[in-house]
Structure formats: C-alpha cells, structure tokens
C-alpha positions as CSV (number, residue, x, y, z in Angstrom):
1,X,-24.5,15.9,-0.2
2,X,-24.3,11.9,-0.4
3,X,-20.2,11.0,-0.3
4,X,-18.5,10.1,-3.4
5,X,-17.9,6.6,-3.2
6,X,-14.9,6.7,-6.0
7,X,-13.0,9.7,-5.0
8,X,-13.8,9.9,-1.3
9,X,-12.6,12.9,0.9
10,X,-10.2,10.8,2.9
11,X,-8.1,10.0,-0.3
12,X,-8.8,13.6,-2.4
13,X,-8.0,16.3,0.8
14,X,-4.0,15.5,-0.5
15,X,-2.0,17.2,-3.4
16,X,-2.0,13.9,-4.7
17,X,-4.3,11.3,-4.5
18,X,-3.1,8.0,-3.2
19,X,-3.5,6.2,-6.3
20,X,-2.0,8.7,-9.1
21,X,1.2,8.2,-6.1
22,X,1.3,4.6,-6.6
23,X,1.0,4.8,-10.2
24,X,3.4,7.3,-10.8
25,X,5.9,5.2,-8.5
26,X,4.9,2.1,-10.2
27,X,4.1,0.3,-6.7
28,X,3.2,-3.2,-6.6
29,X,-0.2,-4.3,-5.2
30,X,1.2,-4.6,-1.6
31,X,3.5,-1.4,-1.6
32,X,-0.1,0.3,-3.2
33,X,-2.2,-0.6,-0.4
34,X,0.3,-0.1,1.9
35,X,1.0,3.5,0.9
36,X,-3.2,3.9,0.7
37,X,-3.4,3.0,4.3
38,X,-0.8,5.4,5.4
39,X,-2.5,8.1,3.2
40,X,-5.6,7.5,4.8
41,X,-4.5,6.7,8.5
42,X,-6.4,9.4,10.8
43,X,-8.2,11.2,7.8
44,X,-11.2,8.1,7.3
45,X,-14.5,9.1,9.0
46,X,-15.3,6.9,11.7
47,X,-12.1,4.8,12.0
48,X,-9.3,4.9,14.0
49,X,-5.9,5.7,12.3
50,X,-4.8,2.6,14.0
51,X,-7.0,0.4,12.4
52,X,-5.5,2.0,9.0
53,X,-1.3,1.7,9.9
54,X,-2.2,-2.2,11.3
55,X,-3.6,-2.6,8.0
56,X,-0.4,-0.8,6.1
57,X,2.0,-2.8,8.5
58,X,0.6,-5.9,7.2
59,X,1.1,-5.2,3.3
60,X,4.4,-4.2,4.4
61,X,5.2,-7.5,5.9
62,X,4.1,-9.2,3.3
63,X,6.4,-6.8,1.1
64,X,9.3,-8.0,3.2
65,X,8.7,-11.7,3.4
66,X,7.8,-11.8,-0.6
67,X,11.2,-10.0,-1.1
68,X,13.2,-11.7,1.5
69,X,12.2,-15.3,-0.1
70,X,13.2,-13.8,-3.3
71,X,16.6,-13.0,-2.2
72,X,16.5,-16.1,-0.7
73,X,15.9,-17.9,-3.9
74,X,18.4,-15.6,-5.6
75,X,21.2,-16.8,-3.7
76,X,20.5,-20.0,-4.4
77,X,20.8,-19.7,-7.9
78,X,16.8,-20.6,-8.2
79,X,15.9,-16.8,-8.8
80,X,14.8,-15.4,-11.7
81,X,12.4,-12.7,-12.0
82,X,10.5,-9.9,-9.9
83,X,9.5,-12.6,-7.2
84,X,5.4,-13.1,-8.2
C-alpha cells in the first residue's frame, strides 16, 4: 500500500496529530514546526531522531531570539505588537 503523502504514519500513530496540536494551541509557525519535529523525532522512516530534534532546536532558537529582540524592543519603549 503506496504511503499517504498527506497524513503520513509518522504524524497519524499519535492521539493527536501534530497539526490539530498546533492549531488547537494556536502556535506560531516556529513553535508549529518545532512541536512537528519533536512529534516526529524517532517515529520518521529512514531518519534519525536526531536529524528531527536539530531541526526542532533550531525553530526553537529562532523562537527565542524573535522573542528576546521583542522584549528587547519593549523595554525600549519601541515595542508594539506580537513581534512579526
């Protein structure tokens, strides 16, 4: 039976499929991928959970440093908004 390419098995073996988690919890794009990559990390045919969690770690990151600049900003009185 050819894979579906939509709904794979790496993302539909949970209660929950990744997505329908980040929309319920209203992630951003970064926290969304990040939270796919975690989700996915050792369940992914033919790649290494590492490869996965580097992947997460670095939409976390960039989670951090967009957030960090916008506290930065807010501090300074130049803040206003989510940060995008």
């Amino acid at each position: 039976m050819p894979q579906d390419k939509i709904n794979p098995k790496h993302y539909t073996d949970f209660s929950i499929t990744p997505v329908d988690a980040i929309e319920v919890w209203g992630l951003n794009f970064s926290l969304g991928n990040a939270v796919k990559y975690i989700a996915r990390a050792g369940h992914k045919a033919g790649e290494p959970s590492l490869d996965d969690l580097r992947k997460a770690q670095w939409y976390l990151n960039r989670e951090i440093e967009r957030q960090e600049k916008a506290a930065a900003k807010q501090q300074n009185g130049e803040y206003k908004g989510d940060g995008y």
